[in-house]
C-alpha positions as a Markdown table, in Angstrom:
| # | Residue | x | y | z |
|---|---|---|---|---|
| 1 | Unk | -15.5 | -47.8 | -186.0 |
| 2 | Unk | -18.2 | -45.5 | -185.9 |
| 3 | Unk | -19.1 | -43.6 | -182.8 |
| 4 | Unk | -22.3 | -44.0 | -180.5 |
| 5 | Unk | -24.8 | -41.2 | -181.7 |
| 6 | Unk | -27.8 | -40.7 | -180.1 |
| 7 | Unk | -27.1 | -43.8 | -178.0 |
| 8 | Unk | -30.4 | -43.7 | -175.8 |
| 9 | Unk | -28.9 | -45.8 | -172.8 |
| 10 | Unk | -27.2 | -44.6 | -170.1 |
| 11 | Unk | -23.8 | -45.9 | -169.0 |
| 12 | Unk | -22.6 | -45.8 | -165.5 |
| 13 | Unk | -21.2 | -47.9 | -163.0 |
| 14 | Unk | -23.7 | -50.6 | -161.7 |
| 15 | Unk | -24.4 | -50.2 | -158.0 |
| 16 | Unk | -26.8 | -53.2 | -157.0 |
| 17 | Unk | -23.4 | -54.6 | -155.4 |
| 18 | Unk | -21.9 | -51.8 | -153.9 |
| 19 | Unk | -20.0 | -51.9 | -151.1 |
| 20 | Unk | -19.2 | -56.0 | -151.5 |
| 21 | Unk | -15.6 | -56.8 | -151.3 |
| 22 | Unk | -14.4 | -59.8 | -153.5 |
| 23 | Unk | -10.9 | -60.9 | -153.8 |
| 24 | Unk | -10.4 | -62.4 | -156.8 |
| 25 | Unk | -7.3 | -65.3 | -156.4 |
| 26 | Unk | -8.5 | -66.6 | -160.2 |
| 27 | Unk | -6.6 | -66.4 | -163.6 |
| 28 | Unk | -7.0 | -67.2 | -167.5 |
| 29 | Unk | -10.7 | -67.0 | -168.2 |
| 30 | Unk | -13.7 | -68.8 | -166.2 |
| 31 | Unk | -12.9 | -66.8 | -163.1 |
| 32 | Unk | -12.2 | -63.7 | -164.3 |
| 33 | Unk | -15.3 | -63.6 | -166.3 |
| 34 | Unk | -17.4 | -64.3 | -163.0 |
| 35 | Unk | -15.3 | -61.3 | -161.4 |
| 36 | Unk | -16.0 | -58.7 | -164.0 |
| 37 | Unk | -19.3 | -59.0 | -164.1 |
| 38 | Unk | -19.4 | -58.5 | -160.5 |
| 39 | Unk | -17.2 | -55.3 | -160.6 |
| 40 | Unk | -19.7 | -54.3 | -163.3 |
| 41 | Unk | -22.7 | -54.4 | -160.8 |
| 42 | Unk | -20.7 | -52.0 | -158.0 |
| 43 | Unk | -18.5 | -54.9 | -156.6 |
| 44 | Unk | -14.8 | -54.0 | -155.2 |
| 45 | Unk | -13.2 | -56.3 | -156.9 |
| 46 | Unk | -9.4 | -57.2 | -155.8 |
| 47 | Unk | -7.4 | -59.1 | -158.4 |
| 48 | Unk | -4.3 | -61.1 | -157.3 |
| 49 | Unk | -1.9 | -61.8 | -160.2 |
| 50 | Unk | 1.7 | -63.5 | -159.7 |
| 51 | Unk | 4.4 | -61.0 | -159.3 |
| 52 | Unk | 6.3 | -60.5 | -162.1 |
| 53 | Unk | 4.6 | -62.1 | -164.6 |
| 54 | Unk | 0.9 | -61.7 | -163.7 |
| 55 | Unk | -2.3 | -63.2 | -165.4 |
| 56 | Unk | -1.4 | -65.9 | -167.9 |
| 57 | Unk | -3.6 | -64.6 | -170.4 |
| 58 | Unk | -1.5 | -61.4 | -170.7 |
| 59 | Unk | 1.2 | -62.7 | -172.8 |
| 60 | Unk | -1.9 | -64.9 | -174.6 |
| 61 | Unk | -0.7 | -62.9 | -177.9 |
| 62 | Unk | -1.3 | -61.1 | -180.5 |
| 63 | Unk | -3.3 | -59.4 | -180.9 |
| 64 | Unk | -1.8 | -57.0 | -178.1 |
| 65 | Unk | -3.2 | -53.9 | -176.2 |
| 66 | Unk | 0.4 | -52.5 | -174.6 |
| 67 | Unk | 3.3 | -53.8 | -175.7 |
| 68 | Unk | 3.5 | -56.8 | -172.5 |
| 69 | Unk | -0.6 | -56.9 | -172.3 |
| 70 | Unk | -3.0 | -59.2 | -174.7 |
| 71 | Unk | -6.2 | -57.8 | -175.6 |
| 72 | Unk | -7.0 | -61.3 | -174.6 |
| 73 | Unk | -6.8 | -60.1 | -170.9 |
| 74 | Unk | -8.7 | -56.6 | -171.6 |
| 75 | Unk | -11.9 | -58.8 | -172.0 |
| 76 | Unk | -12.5 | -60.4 | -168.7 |
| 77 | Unk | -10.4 | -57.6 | -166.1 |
| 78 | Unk | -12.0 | -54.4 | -166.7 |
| 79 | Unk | -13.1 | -52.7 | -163.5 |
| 80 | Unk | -10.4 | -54.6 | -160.6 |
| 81 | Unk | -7.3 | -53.2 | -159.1 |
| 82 | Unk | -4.4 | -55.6 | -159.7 |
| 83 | Unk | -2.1 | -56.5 | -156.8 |
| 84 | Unk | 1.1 | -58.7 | -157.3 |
| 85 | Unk | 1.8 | -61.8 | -154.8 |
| 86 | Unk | 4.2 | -64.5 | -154.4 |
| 87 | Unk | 3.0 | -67.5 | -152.5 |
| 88 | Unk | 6.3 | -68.3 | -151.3 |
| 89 | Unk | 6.6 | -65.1 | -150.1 |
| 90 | Unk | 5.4 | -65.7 | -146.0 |
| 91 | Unk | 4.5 | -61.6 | -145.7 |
| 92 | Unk | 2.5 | -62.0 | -148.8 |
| 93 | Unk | 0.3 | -65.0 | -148.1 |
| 94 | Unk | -0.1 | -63.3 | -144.2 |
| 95 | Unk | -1.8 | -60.0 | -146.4 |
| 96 | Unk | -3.9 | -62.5 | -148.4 |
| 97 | Unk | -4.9 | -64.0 | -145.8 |
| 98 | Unk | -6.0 | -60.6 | -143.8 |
| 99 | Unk | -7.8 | -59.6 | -147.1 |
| 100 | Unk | -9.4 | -62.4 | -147.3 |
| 101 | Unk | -10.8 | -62.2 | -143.9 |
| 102 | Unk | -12.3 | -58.8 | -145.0 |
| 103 | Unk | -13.8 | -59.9 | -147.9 |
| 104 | Unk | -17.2 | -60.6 | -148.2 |
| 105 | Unk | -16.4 | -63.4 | -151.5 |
| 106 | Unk | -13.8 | -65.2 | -152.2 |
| 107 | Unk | -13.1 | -66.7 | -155.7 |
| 108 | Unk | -10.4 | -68.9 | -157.4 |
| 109 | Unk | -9.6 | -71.2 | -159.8 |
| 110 | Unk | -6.4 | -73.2 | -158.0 |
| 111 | Unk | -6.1 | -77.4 | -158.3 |
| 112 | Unk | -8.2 | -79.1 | -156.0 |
| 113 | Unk | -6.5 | -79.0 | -152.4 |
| 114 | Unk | -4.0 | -76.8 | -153.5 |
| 115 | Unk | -4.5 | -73.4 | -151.1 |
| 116 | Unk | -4.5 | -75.4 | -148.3 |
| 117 | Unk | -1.0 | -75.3 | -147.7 |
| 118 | Unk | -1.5 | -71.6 | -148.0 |
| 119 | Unk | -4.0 | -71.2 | -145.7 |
| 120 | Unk | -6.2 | -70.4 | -148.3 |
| 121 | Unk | -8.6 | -72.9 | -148.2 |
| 122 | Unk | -12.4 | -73.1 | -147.9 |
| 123 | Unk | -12.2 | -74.6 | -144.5 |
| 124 | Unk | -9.8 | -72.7 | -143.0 |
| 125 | Unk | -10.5 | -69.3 | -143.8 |
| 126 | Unk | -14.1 | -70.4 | -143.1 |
| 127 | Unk | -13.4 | -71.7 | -139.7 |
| 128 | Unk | -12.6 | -68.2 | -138.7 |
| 129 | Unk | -14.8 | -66.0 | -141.1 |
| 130 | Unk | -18.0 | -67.6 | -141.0 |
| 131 | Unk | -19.5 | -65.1 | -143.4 |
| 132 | Unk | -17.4 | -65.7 | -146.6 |
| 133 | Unk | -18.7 | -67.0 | -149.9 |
| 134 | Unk | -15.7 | -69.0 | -150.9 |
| 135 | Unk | -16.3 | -69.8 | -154.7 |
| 136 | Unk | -13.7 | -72.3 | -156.7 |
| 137 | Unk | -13.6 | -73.4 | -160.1 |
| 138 | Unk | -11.7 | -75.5 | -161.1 |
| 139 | Unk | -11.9 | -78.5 | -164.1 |
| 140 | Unk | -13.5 | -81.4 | -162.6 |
| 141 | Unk | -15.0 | -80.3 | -159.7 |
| 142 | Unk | -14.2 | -81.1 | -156.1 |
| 143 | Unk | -14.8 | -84.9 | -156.3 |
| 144 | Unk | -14.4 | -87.6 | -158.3 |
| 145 | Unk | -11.4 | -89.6 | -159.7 |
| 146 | Unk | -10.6 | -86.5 | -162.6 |
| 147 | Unk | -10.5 | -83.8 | -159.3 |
| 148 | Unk | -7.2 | -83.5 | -159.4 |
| 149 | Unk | -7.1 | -82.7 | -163.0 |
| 150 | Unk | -6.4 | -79.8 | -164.4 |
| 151 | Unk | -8.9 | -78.1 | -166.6 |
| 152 | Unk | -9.2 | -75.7 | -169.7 |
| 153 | Unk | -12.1 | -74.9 | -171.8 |
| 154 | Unk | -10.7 | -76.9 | -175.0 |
| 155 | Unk | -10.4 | -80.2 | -173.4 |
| 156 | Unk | -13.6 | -79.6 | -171.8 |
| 157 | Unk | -15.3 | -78.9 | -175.0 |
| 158 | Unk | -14.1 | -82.4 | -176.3 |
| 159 | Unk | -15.0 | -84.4 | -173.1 |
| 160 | Unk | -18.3 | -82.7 | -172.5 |
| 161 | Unk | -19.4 | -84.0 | -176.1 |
| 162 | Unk | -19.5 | -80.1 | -177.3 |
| 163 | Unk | -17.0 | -81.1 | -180.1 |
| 164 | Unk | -19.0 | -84.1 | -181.0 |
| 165 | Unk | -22.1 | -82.1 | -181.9 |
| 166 | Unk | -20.2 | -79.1 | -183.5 |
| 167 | Unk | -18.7 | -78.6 | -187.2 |
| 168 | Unk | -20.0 | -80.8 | -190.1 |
| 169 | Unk | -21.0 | -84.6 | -189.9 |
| 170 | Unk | -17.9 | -86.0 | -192.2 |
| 171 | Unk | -15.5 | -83.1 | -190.6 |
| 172 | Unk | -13.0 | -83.6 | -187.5 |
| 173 | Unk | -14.8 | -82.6 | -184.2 |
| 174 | Unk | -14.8 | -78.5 | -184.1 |
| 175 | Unk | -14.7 | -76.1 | -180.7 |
| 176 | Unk | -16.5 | -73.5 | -180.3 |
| 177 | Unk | -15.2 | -70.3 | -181.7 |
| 178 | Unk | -14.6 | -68.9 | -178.2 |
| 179 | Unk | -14.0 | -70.3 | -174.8 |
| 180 | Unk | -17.6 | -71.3 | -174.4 |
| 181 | Unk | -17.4 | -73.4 | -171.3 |
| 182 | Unk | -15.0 | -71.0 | -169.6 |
| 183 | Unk | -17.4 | -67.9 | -170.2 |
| 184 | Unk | -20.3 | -70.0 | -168.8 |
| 185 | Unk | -18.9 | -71.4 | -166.0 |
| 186 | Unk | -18.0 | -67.4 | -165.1 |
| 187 | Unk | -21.4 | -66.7 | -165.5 |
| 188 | Unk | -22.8 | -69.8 | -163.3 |
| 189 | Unk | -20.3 | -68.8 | -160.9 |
| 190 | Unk | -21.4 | -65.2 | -160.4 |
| 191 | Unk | -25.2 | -66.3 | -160.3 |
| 192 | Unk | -24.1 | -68.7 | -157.6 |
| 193 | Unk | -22.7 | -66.3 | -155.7 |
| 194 | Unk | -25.0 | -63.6 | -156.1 |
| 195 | Unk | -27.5 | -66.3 | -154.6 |
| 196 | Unk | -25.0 | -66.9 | -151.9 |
| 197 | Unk | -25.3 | -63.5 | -150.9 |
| 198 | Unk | -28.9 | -63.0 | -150.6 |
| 199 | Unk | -28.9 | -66.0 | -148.7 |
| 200 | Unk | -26.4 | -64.7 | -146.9 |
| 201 | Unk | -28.2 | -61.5 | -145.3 |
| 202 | Unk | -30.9 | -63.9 | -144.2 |
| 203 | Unk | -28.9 | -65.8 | -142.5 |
| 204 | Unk | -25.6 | -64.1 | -141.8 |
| 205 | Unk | -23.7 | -67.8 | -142.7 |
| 206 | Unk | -21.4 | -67.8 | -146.3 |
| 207 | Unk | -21.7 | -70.6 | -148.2 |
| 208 | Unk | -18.5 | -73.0 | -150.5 |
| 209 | Unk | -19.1 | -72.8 | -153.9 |
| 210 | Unk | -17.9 | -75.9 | -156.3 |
| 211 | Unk | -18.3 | -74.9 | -159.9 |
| 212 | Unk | -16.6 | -76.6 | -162.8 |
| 213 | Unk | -15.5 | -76.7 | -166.1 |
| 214 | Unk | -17.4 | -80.0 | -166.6 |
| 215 | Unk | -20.7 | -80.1 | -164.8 |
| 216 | Unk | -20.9 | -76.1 | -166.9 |
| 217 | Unk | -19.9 | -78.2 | -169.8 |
| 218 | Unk | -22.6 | -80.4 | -169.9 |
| 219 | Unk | -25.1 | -77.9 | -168.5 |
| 220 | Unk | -24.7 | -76.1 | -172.0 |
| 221 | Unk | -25.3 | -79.5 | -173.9 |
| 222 | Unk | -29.2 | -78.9 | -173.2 |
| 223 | Unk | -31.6 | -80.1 | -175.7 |
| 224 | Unk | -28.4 | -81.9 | -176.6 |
| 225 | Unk | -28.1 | -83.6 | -173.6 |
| 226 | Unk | -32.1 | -84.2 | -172.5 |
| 227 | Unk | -32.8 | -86.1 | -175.9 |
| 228 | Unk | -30.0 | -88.2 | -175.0 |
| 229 | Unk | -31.2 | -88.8 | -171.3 |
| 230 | Unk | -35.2 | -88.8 | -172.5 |
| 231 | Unk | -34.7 | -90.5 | -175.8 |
| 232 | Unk | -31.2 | -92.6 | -175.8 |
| 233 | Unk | -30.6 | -91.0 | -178.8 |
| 234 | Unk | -27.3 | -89.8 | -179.2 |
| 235 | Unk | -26.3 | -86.4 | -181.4 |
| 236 | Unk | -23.9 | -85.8 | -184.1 |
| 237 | Unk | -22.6 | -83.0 | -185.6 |
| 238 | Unk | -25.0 | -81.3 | -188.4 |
| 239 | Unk | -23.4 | -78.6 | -189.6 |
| 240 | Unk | -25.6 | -75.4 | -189.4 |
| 241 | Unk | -28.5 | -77.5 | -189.4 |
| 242 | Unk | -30.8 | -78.1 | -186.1 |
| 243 | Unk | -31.9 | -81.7 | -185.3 |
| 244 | Unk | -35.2 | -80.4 | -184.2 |
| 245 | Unk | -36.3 | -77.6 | -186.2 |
| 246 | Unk | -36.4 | -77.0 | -190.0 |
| 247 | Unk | -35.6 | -74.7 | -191.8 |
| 248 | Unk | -33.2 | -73.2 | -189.0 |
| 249 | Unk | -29.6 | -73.3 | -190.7 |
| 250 | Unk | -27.0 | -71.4 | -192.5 |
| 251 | Unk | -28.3 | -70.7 | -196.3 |
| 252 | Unk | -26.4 | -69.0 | -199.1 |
| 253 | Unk | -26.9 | -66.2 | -200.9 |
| 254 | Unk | -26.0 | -64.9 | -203.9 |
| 255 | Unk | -23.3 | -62.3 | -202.0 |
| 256 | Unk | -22.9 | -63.6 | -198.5 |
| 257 | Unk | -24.7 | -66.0 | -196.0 |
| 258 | Unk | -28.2 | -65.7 | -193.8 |
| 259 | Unk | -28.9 | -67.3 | -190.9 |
| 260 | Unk | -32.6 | -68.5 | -191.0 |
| 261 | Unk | -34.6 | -69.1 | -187.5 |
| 262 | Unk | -38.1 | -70.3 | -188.2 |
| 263 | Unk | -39.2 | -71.6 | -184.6 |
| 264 | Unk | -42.8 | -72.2 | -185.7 |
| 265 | Unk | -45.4 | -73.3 | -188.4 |
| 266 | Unk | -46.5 | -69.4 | -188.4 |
| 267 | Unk | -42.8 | -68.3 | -189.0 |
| 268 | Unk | -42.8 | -70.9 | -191.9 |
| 269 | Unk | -46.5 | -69.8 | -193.1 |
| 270 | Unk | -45.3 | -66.2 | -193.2 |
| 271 | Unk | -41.5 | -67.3 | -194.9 |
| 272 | Unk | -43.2 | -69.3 | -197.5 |
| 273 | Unk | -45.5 | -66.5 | -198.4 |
| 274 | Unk | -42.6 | -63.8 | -198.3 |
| 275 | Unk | -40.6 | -65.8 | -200.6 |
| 276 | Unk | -44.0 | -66.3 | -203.4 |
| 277 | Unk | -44.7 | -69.5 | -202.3 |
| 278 | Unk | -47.7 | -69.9 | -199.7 |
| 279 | Unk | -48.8 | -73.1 | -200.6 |
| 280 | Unk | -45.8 | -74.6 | -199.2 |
| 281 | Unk | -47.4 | -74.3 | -195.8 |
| 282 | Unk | -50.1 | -76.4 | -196.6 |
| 283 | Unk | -48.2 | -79.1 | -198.2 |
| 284 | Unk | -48.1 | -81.9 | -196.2 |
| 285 | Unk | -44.5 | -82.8 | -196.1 |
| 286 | Unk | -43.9 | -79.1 | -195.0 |
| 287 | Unk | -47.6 | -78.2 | -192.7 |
| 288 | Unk | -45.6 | -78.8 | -189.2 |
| 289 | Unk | -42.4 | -79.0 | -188.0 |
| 290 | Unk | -42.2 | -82.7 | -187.7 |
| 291 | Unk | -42.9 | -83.2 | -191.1 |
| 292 | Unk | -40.4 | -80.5 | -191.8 |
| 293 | Unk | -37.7 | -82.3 | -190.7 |
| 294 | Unk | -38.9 | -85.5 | -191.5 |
| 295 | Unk | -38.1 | -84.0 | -195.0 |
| 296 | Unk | -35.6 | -81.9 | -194.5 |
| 297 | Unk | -33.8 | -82.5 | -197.6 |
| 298 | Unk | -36.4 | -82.2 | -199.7 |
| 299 | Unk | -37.4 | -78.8 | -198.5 |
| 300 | Unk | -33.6 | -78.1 | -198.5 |
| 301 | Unk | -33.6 | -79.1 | -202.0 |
| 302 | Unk | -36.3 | -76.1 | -202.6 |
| 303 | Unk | -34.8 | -73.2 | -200.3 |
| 304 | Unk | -30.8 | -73.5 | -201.0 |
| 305 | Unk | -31.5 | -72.5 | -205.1 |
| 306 | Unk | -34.1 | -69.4 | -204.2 |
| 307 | Unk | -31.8 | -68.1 | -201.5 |
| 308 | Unk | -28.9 | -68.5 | -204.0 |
| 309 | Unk | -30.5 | -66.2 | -206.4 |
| 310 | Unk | -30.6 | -63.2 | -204.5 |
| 311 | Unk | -28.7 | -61.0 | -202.5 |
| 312 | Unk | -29.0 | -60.9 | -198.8 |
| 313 | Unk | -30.8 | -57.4 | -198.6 |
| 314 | Unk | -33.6 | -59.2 | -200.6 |
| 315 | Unk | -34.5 | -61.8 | -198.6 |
| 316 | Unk | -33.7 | -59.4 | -195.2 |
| 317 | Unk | -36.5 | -56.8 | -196.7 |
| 318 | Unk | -39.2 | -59.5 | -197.5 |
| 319 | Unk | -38.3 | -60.9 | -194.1 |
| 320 | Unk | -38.5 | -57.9 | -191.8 |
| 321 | Unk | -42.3 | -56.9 | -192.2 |
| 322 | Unk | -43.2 | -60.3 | -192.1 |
| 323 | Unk | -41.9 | -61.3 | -188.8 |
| 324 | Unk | -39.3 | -63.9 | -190.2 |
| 325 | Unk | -36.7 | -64.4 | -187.7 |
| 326 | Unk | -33.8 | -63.8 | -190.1 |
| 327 | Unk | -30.2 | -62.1 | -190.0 |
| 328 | Unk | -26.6 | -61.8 | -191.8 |
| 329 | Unk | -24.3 | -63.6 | -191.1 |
| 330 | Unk | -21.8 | -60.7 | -190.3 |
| 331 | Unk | -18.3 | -60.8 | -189.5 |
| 332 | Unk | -17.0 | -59.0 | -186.9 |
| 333 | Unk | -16.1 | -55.6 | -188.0 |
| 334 | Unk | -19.5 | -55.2 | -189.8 |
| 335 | Unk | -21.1 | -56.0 | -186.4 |
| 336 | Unk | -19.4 | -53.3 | -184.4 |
| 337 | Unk | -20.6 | -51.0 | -187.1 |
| 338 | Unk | -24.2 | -52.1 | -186.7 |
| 339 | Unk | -27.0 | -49.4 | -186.1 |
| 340 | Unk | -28.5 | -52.1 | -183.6 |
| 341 | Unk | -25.5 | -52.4 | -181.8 |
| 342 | Unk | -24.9 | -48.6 | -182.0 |
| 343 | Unk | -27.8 | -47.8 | -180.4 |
| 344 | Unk | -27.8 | -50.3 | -177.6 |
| 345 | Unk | -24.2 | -48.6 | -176.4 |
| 346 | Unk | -22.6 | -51.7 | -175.0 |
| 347 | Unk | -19.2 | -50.5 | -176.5 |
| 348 | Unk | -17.4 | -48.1 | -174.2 |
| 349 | Unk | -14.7 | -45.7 | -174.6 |
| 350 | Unk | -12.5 | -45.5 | -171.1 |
| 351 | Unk | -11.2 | -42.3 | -170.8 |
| 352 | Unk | -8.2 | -43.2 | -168.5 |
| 353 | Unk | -6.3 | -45.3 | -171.2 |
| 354 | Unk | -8.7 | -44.9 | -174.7 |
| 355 | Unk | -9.3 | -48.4 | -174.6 |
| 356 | Unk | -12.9 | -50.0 | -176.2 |
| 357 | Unk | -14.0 | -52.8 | -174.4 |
| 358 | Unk | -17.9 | -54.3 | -174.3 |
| 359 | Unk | -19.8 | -53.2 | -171.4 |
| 360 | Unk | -21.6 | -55.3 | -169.3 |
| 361 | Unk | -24.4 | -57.0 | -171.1 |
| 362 | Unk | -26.6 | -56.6 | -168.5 |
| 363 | Unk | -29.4 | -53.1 | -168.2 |
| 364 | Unk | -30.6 | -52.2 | -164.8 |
| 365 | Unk | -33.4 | -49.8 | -165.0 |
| 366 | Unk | -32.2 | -48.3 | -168.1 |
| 367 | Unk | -28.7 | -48.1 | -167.2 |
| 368 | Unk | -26.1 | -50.6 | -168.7 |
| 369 | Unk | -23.4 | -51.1 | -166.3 |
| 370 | Unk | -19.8 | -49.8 | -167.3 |
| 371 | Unk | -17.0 | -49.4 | -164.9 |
| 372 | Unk | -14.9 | -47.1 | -165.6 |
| 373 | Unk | -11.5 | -48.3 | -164.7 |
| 374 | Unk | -9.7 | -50.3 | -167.6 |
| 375 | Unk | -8.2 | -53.6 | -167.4 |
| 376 | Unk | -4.5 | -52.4 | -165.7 |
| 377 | Unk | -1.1 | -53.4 | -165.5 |
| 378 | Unk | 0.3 | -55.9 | -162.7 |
| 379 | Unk | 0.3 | -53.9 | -159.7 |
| 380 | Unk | 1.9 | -53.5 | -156.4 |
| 381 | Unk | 3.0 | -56.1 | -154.3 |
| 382 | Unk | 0.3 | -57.1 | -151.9 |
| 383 | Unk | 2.1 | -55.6 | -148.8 |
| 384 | Unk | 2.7 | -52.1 | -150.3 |
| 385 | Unk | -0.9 | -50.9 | -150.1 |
| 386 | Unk | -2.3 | -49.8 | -147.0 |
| 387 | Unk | -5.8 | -50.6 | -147.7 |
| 388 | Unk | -6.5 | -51.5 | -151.2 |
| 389 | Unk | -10.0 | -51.7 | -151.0 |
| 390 | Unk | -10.3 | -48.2 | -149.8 |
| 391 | Unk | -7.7 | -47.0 | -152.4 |
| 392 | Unk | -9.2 | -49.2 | -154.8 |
| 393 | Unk | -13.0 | -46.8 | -154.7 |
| 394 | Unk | -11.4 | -43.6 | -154.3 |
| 395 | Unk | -9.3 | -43.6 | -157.2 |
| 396 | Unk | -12.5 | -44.3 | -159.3 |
């Protein structure tokens, strides 16, 4: 991989959340996402993983970091101290419960109901810390006859009617190359509770979170979902191809595939002319985007053998100057060697173990966030540290 020259962000540790304690009883994906991007912006950001064997997502191998740690885990833990816990354990679940009365959020990803009999419950904790932001996730969502199911991203994919609309129209139904649902729900979920806590210094009250796997699930069905609900018109899988916008698909070329983006009749104006042919803009069946899709295949029928007869770099060099929305379609080593994603520095080194992980996505006044701890091993057992979230910021 090449190294960051010249990189002109800066990268340090965010600070907009300083000083707020979360305890983090969550575990595979959803959860942890939410938590590292709030140990990203300055949160302290306790992770409780079950003793011995610890996240499940650790032994989600290979590829593998250490010889008993995925890399799957290294991408949603970054910045958090580990602590091990047994729930059965009575002086254990008495220290979770004391941590989570200092806390200032509270997240996990437990069965509906289940942390009650731990104490660890919305209302109870609640009762006697008024202040906490209390933030499950869970499949379903707290009511409704599927609460008590168990959720993961892949199921919710195919229930949500992701799968239905992904892959091509005579294929089998096709996830999501990652855990799509998972990583937004993590995001809704730390949106939520950054809300929480700005409401929260108004009015000194926390607030109980419900977010699921589902309701995020259908959230990202969008335009999907409101020309359903407006229209009664229900998707289907397309391929690479939009339903509302053409051209705006995969196209070959002669060595390797582009992805084409034209969001407007001045996009197509300016692709038609690029490519030598300007008076496809004022042919009727192609003049606006309606009629563009309307005839689809015809114009299809045009673009697939003039894209096939060039190489990428020619139709990327026309495209640049004349405002085409167009890229590669890259795998991933070529885009970690990318000049754009050079630049923008969201790959960081951390000097305590050499590991790469992205950075936070998010830049704060010209700083991307990067904390610099790396995703750890299991740690101690709850009750051997003193105060973990003291230890926790002075060993940054």
């Amino acid at each position: 991989m090449s190294e960051q020259a010249n990189a002109p962000l800066a990268q340090a540790p965010g600070t907009l959340l300083s000083g707020i304690r979360v305890l983090d009883l969550s575990r595979v994906l959803a959860g942890p996402w939410a938590t590292q991007l709030l140990a990203d912006q300055g949160a302290c950001v306790l992770k409780i993983e079950r003793a011995g064997s610890g996240d499940d997502t650790r032994s989600w191998g290979p590829p593998w970091w250490t010889a008993d740690t995925s890399s799957y885990f290294t991408c949603a833990n970054r910045g958090k101290t580990s602590l091990a816990a047994d729930f059965k354990n009575p002086d254990h679940l008495r220290r979770l419960r004391e941590l989570a009365h200092e806390a200032d959020v509270l997240i996990e990803n437990f069965k509906v109901g289940q942390l009650k009999a731990y104490g660890l419950d919305a209302e109870t904790l609640q009762a006697t810390h008024p202040s906490l932001i209390y933030c499950s996730i869970t499949g379903f969502g707290q009511t409704g006859p599927r609460a008590s199911e168990a959720g993961y991203d892949f199921a919710l994919q195919g229930f949500t009617g992701l799968m239905s609309i992904t892959g091509t129209p005579d294929g089998e139904p096709q996830k999501v190359g990652v855990a799509i649902i998972d990583l937004v729900t993590g995001v809704y979920a730390a949106q939520a509770i950054c809300a929480a806590l700005v409401a929260r210094a108004r009015t000194g009250r926390g607030a109980m979170l419900d977010c699921s796997l589902m309701d995020a699930g259908l959230s990202v069905m969008a335009n999907q979902a409101s020309g359903f609900l407006a229209a009664q018109r229900v998707p289907h899988a397309m391929g690479n191809a939009h339903p509302s916008i053409v051209p705006y698909q995969v196209y070959r070329a002669q060595d390797g595939f582009l992805a084409l983006a034209v969001g407007n009749d001045g996009q197509f104006a300016a692709m038609a002319a690029a490519m030598g042919h300007a008076q496809w803009s004022r042919d009727a069946r192609f003049e606006s985007n309606p009629a563009r899709v309307a005839n689809r295949d015809v114009l299809n029928g045009m673009l697939e053998p003039l894209f096939a007869s060039r190489p990428r770099s020619h139709w990327l060099a026309l495209f640049a100057p004349a405002g085409v929305p167009c890229t590669p379609v890259q795998r991933v080593d070529e885009v970690f060697s990318d000049a754009q994603v050079l630049q923008r520095s969201q790959v960081v080194l951390h000097s305590d173990t050499q590991l790469r992980t992205l950075a936070s996505p998010v830049v704060v006044n010209g700083v991307r966030g990067v904390h610099p701890r790396s995703p750890g091993p299991v740690g101690p057992l709850v009750t051997d540290v003193r105060d973990p979230w003291i230890e926790s910021t002075q060993s940054l």
